[in-house]
FIZALUM-983095 format. One record per residue (C-alpha): residue in three letters; x, y, z. Coordinates in steps of 0.1 Angstrom, whole numbers. Example, Ala and Ser with C-alpha at 12.3 -4.5 7.8 and 13.67 -1.06 7.14 Angstrom:
// residues 2
- residuo	east	north	up
- Ala	123	-45	78
- Ser	137	-11	71
END
This chain:
// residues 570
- residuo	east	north	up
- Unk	323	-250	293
- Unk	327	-225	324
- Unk	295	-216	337
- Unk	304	-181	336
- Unk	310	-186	298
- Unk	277	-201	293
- Unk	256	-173	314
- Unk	275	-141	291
- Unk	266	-165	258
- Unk	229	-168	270
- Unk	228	-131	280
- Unk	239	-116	242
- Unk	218	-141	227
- Unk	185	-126	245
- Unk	200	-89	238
- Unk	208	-91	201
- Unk	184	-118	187
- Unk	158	-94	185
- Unk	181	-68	170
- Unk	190	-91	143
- Unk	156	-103	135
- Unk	142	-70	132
- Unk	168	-62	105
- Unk	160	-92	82
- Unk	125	-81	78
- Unk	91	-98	91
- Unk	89	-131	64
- Unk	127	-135	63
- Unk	124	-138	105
- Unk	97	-166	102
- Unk	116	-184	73
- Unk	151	-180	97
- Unk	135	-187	131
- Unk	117	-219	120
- Unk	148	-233	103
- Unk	168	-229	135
- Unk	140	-240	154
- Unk	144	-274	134
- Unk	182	-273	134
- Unk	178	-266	174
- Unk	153	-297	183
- Unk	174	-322	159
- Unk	210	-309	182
- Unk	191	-318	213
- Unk	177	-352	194
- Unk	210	-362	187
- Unk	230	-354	218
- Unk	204	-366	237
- Unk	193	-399	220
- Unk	208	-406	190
- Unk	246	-413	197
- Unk	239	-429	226
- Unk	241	-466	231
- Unk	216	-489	250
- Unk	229	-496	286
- Unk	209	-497	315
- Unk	171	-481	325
- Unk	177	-455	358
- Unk	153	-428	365
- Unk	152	-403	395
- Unk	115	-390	399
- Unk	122	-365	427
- Unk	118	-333	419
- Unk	151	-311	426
- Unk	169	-340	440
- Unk	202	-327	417
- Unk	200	-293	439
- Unk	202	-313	470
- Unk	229	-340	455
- Unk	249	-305	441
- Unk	258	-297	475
- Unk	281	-329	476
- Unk	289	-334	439
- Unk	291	-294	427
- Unk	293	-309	389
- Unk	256	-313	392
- Unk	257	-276	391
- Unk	273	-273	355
- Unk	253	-301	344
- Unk	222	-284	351
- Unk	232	-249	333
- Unk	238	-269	305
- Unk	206	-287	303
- Unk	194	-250	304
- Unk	214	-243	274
- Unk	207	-272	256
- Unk	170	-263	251
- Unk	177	-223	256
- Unk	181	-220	214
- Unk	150	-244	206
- Unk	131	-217	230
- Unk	146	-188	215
- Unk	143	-195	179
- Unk	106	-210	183
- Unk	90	-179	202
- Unk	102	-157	173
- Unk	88	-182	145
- Unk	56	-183	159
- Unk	31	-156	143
- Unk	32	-121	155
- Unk	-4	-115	157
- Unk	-6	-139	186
- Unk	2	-122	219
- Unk	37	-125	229
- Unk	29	-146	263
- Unk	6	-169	243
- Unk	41	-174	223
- Unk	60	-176	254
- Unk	39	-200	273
- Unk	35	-222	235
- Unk	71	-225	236
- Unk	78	-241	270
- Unk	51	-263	264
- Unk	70	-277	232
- Unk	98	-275	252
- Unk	87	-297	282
- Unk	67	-319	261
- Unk	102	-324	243
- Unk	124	-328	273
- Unk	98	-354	290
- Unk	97	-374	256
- Unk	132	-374	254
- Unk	132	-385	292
- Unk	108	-413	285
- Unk	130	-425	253
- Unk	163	-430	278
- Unk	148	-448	304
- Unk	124	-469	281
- Unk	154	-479	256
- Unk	181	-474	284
- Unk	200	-444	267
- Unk	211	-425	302
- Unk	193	-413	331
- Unk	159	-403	334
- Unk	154	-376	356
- Unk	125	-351	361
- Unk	152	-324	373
- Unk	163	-324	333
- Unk	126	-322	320
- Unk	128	-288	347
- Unk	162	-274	335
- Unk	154	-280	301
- Unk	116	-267	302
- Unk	133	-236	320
- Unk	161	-232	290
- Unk	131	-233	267
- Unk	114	-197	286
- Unk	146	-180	289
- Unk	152	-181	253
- Unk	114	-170	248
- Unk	122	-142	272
- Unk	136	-124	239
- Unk	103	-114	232
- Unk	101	-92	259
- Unk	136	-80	252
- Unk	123	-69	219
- Unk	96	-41	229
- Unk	119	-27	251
- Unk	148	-24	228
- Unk	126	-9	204
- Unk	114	17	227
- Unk	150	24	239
- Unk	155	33	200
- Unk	125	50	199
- Unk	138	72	227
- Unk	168	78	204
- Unk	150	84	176
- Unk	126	111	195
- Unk	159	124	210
- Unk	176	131	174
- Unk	139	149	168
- Unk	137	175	194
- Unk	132	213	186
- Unk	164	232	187
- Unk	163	270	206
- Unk	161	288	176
- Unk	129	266	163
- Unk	109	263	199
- Unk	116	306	197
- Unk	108	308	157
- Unk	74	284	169
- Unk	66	308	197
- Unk	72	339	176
- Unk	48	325	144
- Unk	18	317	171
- Unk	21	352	179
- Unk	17	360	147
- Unk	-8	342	141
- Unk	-29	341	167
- Unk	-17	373	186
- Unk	2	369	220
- Unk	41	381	237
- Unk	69	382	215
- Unk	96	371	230
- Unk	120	406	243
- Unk	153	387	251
- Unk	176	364	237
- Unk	159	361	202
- Unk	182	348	177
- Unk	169	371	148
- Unk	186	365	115
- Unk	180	325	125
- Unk	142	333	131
- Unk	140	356	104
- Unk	158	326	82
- Unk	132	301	93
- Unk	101	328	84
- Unk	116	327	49
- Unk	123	290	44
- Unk	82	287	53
- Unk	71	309	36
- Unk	55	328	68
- Unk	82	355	67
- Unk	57	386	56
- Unk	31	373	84
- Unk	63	373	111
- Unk	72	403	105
- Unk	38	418	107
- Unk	40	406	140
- Unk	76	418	153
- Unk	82	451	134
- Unk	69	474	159
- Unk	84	452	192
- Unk	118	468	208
- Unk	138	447	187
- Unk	132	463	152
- Unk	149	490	169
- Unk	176	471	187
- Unk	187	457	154
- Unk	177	484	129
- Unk	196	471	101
- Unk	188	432	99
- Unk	148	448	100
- Unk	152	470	71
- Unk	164	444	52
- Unk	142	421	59
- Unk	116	451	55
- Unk	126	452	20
- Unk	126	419	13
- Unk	87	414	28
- Unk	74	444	10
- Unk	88	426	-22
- Unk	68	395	-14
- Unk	39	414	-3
- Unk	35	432	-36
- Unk	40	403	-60
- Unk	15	386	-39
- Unk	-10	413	-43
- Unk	-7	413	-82
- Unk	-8	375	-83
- Unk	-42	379	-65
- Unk	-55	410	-85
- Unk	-48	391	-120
- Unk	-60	357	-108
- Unk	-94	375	-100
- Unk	-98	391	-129
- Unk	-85	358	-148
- Unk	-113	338	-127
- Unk	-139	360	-138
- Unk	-131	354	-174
- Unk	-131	316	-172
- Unk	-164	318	-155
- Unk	-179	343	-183
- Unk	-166	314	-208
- Unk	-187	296	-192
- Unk	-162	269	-173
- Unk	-164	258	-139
- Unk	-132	253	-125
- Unk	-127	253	-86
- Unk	-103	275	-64
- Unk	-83	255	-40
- Unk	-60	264	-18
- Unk	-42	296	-16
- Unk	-65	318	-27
- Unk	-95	304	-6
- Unk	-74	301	25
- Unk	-55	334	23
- Unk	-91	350	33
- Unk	-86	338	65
- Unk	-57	359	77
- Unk	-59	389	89
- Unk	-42	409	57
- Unk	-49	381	31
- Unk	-19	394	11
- Unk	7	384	37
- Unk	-1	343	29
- Unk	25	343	-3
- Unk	26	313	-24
- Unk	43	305	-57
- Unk	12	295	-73
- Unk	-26	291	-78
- Unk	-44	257	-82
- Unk	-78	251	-102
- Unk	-93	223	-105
- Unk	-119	213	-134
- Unk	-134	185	-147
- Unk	-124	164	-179
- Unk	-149	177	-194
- Unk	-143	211	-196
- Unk	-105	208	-191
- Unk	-96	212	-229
- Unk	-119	243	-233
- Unk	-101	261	-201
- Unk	-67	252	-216
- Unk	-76	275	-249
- Unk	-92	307	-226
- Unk	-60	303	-204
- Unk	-37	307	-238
- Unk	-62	333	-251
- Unk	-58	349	-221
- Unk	-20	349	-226
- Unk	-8	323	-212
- Unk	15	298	-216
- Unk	24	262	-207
- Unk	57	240	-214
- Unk	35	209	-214
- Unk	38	194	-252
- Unk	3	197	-272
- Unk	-1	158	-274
- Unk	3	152	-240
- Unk	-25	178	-226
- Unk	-51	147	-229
- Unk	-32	127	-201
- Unk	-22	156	-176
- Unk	-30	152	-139
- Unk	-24	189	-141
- Unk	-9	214	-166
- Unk	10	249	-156
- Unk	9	280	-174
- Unk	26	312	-170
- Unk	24	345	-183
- Unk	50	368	-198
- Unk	55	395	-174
- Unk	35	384	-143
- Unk	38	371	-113
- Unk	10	347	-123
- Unk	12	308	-121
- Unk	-13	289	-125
- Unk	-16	249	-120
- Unk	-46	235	-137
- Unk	-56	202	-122
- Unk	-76	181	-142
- Unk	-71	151	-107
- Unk	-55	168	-76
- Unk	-33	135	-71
- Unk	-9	127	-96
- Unk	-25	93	-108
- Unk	13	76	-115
- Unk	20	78	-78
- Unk	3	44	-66
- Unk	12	59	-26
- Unk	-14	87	-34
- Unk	-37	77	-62
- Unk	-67	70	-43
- Unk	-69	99	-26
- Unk	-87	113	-53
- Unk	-117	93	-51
- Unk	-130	115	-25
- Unk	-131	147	-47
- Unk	-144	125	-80
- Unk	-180	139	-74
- Unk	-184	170	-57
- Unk	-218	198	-49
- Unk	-198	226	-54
- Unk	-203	261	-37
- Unk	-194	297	-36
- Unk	-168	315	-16
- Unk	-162	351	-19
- Unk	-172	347	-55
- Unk	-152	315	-62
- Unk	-166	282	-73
- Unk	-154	256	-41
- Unk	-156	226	-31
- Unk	-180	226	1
- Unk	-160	231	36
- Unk	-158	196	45
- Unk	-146	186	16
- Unk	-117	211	17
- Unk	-106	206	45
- Unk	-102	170	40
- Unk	-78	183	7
- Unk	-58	207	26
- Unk	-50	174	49
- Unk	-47	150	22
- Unk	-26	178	4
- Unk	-4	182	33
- Unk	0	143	37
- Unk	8	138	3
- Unk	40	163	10
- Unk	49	147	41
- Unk	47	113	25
- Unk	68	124	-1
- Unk	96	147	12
- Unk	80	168	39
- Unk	54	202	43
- Unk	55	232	59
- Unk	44	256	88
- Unk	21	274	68
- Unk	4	242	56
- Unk	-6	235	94
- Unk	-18	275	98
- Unk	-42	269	65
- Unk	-60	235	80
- Unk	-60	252	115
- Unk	-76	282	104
- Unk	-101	271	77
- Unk	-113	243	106
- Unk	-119	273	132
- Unk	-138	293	101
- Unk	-161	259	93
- Unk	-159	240	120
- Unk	-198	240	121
- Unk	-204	226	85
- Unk	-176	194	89
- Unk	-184	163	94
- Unk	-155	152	122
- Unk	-170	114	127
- Unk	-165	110	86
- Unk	-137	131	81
- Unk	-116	103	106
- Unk	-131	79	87
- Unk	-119	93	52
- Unk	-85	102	68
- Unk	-84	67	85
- Unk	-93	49	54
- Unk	-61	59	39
- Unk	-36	56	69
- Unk	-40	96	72
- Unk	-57	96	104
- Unk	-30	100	131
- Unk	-15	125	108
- Unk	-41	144	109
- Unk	-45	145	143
- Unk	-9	158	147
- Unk	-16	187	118
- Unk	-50	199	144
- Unk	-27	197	176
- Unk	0	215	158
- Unk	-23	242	144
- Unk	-45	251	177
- Unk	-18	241	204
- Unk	17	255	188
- Unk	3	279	164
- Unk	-27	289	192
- Unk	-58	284	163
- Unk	-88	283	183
- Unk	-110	254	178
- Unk	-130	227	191
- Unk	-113	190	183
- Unk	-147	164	186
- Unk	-140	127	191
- Unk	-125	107	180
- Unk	-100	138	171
- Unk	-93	149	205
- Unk	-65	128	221
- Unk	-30	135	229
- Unk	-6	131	201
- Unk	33	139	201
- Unk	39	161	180
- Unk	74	175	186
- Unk	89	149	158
- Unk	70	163	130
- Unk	73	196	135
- Unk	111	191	138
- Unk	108	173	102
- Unk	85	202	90
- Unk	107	232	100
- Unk	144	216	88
- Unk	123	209	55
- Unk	109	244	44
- Unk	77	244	26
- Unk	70	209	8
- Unk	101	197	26
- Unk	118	218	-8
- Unk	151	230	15
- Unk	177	209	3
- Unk	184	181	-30
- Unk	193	155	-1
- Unk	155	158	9
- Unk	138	158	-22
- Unk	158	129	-35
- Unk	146	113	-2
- Unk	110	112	-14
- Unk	114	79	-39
- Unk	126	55	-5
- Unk	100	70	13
- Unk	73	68	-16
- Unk	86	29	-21
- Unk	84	24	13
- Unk	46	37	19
- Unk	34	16	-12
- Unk	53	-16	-3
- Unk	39	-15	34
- Unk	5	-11	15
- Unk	6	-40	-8
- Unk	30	-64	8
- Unk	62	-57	-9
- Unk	94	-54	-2
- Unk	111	-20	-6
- Unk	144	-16	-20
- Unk	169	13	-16
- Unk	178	1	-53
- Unk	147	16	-64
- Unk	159	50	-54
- Unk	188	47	-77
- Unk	167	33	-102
- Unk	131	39	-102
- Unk	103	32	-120
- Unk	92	47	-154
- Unk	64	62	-145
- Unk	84	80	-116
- Unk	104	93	-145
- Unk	83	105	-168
- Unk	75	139	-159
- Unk	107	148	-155
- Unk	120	129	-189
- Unk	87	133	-213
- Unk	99	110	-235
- Unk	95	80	-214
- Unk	56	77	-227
- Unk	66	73	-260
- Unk	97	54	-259
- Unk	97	31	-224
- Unk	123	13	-237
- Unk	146	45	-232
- Unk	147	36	-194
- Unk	182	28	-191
- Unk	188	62	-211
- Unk	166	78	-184
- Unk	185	61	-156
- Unk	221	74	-169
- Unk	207	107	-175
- Unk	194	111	-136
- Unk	228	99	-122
- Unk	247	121	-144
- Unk	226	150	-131
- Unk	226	137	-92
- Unk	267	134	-100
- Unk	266	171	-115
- Unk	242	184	-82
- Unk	275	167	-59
- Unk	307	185	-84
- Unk	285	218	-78
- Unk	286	217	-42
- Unk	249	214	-35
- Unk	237	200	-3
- Unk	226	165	-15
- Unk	245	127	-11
- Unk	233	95	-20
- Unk	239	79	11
- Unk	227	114	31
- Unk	192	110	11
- Unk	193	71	21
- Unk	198	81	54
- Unk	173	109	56
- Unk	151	86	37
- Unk	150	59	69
- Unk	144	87	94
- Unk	116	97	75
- Unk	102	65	72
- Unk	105	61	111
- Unk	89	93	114
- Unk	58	78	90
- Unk	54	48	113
- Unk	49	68	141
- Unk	24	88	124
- Unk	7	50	115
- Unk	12	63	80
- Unk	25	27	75
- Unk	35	-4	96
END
């Protein structure tokens, strides 16, 4: 074989091996690299030993005595690569089936061990049964062969952060989201809006997608540019003042709708909007679609018939109230929504489910005449909230403003040491870093980050993934349909198994069973259930919406790169 042939081969073995191993998954590279391993050492047994036949015992002990004999019999050159490549896939398969937990030059150093003891054996085996020449120049050539192939090993972390710089490339902030970021710190937290250059109707579109538009606008009606473009202003004028009202009803009837449940007797706690709209400077301009309580089992039946007697309604069938995570209700002519949660995470969701064992027993307290769950322990919702979205298909902008704001408000009363320790308990922690970098270095929140919260953290890729996503990552079907990879993908790094992109097409029942109710009584009307979704993903495609199967696979991996990042899973 031409030595120049050899030297390419041995070159895009070291390159791609690594590639390819990292696609087959961890336990399929062990299985694969050990069974090539074997295959590797029996090729060298029995072209080295096996077919040959006895003839007479030679050895040449001097060490590099081929180098010196090359320079008159060149062969010796070729011979030499190829006792390099002889032993080059016994070294390149073994590093890789050795565990990963051991350090990678532990591997390396393992495998030319293996490989010289191997070579010298093999050495020993010629001259003691006169199968060829013994020479310690092959026990070198091959022992190096061994460490070049292990050499893929070191290939491997930088390939991976050659992707990673690909991946953090496809995840910068465009122009129009770096000056919709800078405008929305302003609004929050007061500052320079930007005079030049300001692509408006994007910003304003962004504003609306995160539900932040009222609280931009605040900020930039009075600034040259509401005159400069007069009409896109007094649209959006229109528009905010809408918002602004329906969100001052919602508030006025949830109060009065609070105190009612509370002269019933009840206890059900505010979360959320409500609370954390008291923290902006006009509380009305933080609009959301809906309010959250939360109460306990035991009084959860009894606040279902004062929120119907209150006129209210709910879509939720009578016999399944008794195994609700949480039940909606709306009312005839209002803006009111209500979400009564009787567990703030949806207990069929095995990514999320133990989240709520923090909340199970809480000292609750008052704020601004609402039962609450103390400071500490809200905060640690609003992230766990917020990570639950991201896990899922994404949050928003407004998400980060609440946890920055409510942190500056109580940052005396939370306990940072235990709140990393909650958030790290559940693979949160890292995320939760990001969300307090976000809120007091891009939205300009004022607050103190204790350790172990106050390191550097990139946070560019999330809040790429947050503004393309809207509010609960809601801003297009090829998103949302997203979430089951991703959700598949966080459980099966938590329990060992292996994710499938056939579960997206086909999940599991209890995936299915809010959205087809009569999965709980019938489970064998899966299949049903699984023909029904794909005709209405097919129908989503005829209408024209934004949404693909193989565009929510794809988003779906992205994600998932985004989440190990984030250490949200391995």
């Amino acid at each position: 074989m031409n030595p120049w042939t050899v030297c390419i081969l041995l070159l895009s073995l070291l390159l791609l091996w690594p590639v390819l191993c990292q696609r087959v998954g961890e336990r399929r590279q062990v299985l694969l690299n050990t069974a090539l391993a074997c295959a590797a050492a029996f090729i060298i047994l029995y072209a080295t030993i096996l077919t040959r036949t006895p003839g007479v015992s030679e050895a040449i002990l001097s060490p590099f005595a081929s180098l010196t004999a090359a320079r008159i019999q060149p062969e010796l050159y070729r011979e030499m690569l190829m006792n390099v490549f002889l032993f080059f896939p016994l070294g390149l398969t073994l590093s890789n089936a050795l565990p990963r937990k051991w350090h990678r030059w532990g591997r390396i150093a393992l495998t030319m061990l293996v490989g010289c003891a191997l070579s010298a054996g093999i050495e020993y085996a010629q001259y003691r049964y006169a199968l060829g020449m013994a020479e310690v120049d092959d026990v070198i050539c091959n022992t190096l062969g061994a460490f070049i192939g292990s050499t893929s090993l070191l290939i491997a972390p930088a390939i991976e952060k050659s992707r990673e710089r690909v991946r953090h490339t496809n995840m910068t902030l465009t122009t129009t989201e770096r000056q919709f970021l800078h405008i929305a710190k302003a609004a929050v937290s007061g500052g320079e809006i930007p005079a030049e250059n300001v692509d408006w109707p994007a910003v304003f579109a962004l504003a609306g997608q995160q539900k932040l538009l009222p609280i931009v606008f605040e900020a930039v009606r009075k600034t040259p540019a509401a005159a400069e473009n007069a009409a896109l202003f007094a649209a959006v004028k229109q528009q905010v003042i809408g918002q602004v009202l329906n969100q001052t009803v919602r508030s006025a009837e949830f109060a009065d709708l609070y105190l009612k449940l509370r002269a019933a007797g009840l206890h059900p706690i505010v979360v959320k909007g409500q609370l954390c709209s008291r923290l902006y400077p006009l509380k009305d301009h933080r609009i959301s679609a809906d309010d959250d309580l939360y109460i306990s089992d035991a009084e959860f039946m009894a606040c279902h018939k004062q929120l119907l007697a209150n006129g209210l309604t709910t879509d939720t069938p009578a016999d399944e109230l008794a195994s609700a995570d949480e039940v909606p209700y709306t009312k005839g002519g209002s803006p009111l929504y209500i979400e009564l949660h009787r567990r703030l995470f949806d207990s069929s969701e095995d990514a999320h489910d133990e989240l709520n064992r923090f909340f199970a027993d809480l000292n609750l307290v008052e704020i601004d005449g609402f039962l609450a769950m103390p400071p500490h322990e809200h905060l640690l919702y609003l992230l766990l909230h917020a990570y639950k979205h991201f896990v899922r298909s994404g949050i928003g902008l407004r998400q980060f403003c609440d946890i920055g704001l409510w942190a500056r408000a109580y940052h005396g009363e939370i306990g940072w040491q235990r709140l990393h320790d909650q958030c790290e308990s559940v693979h949160a922690a890292t995320f939760a870093a990001a969300a307090f970098c976000i809120a007091r270095d891009d939205l300009g929140i004022e607050f103190d980050l204790p350790a172990p919260w106050d390191g550097s953290i990139d946070v560019e890729p999330l809040l790429h993934d947050t503004l393309c996503g809207g509010v609960y990552g809601s801003n297009d079907l090829t998103r949302l349909h997203s979430s089951t990879v991703t959700l598949n993908a966080v459980k099966a790094s938590r329990t060992g198994e292996k994710s499938s992109v056939l579960r997206t097409v086909f999940p599991k029942r209890e995936y299915l069973e809010r959205r087809y109710p009569y999965l709980k009584k019938r489970p064998y009307l899966l299949p049903v259930a699984w023909a029904q979704r794909l005709a209405h993903y097919a129908g989503e495609k005829k209408t024209g919406a934004d949404n693909s199967a193989s565009g929510s696979i794809k988003l779906a991996k992205e994600r998932i790169e985004l989440m190990k990042r984030y250490d949200i899973m391995d």
